[in-house]
C-alpha positions as CSV (number, residue, x, y, z in Angstrom):
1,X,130.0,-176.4,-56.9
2,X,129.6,-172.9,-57.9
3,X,129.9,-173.8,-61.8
4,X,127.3,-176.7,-61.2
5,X,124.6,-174.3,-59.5
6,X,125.3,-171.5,-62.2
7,X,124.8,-174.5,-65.0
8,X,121.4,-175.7,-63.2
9,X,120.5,-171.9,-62.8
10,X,121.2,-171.3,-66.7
11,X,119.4,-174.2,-67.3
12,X,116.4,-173.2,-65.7
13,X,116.7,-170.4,-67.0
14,X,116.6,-171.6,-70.6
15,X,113.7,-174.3,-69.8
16,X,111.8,-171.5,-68.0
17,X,112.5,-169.2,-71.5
18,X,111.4,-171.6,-73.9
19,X,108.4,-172.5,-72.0
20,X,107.6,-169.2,-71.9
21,X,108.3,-169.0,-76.2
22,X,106.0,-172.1,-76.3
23,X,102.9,-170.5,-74.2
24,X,103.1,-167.9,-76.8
25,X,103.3,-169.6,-79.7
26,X,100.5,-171.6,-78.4
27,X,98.7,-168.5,-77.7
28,X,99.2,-167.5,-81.5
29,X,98.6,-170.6,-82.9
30,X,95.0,-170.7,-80.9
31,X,94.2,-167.0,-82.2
32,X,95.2,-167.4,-85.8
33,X,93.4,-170.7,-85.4
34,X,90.5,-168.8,-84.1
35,X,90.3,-166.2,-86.9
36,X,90.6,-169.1,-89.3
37,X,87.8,-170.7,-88.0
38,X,85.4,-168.2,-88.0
39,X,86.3,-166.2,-91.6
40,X,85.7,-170.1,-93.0
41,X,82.4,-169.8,-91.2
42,X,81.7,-166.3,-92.8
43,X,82.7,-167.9,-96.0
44,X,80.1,-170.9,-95.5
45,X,77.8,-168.6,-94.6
46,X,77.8,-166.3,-97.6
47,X,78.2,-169.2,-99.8
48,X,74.7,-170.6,-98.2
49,X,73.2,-167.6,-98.5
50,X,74.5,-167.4,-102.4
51,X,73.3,-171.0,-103.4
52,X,69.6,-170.2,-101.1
53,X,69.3,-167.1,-103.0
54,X,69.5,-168.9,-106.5
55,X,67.9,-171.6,-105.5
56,X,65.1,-169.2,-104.8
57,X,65.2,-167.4,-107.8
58,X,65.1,-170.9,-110.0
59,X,62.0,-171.8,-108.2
60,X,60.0,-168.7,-108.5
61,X,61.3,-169.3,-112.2
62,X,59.9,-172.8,-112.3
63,X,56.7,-171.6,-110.4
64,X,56.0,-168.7,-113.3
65,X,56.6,-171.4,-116.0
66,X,54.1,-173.6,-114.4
67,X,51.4,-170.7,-113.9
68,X,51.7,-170.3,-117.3
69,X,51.3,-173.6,-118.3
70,X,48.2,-174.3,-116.2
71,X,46.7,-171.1,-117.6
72,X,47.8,-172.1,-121.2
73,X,45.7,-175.7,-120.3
74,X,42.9,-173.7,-118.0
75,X,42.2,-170.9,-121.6
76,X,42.3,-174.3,-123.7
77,X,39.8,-176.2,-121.7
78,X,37.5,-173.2,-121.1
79,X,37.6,-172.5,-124.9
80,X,36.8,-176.0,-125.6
81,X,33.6,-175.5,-123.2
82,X,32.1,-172.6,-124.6
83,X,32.5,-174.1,-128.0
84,X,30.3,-176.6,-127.1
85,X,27.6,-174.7,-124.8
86,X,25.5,-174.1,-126.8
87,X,25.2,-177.9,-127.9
88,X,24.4,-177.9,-124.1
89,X,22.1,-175.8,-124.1
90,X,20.1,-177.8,-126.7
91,X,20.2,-180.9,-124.9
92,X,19.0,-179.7,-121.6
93,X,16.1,-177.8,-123.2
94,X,15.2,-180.5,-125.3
95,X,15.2,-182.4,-122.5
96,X,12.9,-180.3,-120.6
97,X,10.7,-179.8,-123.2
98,X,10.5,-183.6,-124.1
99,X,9.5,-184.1,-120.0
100,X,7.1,-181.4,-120.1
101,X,5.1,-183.2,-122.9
């Protein structure tokens, strides 16, 4: 009887030791888990950061190129205007003076 009570005592004993060794490496586990989780979302984070950053910097890029254009197209147009002004000018006075006749 005494050997069966030392073999259920060594037995609990082991069960209560590995179910101690299991809360810890469940403890672990959760921590480096943890510490995973949030350097991945560090990583996200500056890799959001790096693709809003050039996303940024190719739109001002686009926006400059259009300025440009539009002021390339605005100079051609106005230059085509005061060209013909004075043509204008012609008309409407002649106009006038044909009315005022």
């Amino acid at each position: 009887m005494d050997q069966i009570r030392a073999s259920e005592a060594e037995a609990d004993r082991i069960v209560a030791g590995a179910e101690a060794k299991a809360a810890q490496m469940r403890a672990a586990a959760e921590a480096d888990g943890q510490k995973r989780c949030e350097t991945a979302e560090t990583e996200a984070a500056a890799a959001l950061k790096k693709a809003l950053d050039a996303a940024k910097l190719q739109a001002e890029a686009l926006t400059a190129e259009a300025l440009k254009a539009s002021q390339a197209e605005a100079d051609a147009v106005a230059e085509a205007a005061s060209a013909k002004i004075g043509e204008a000018v012609q008309i409407v006075i002649g106009g006038l003076e044909a009315k005022c006749r």
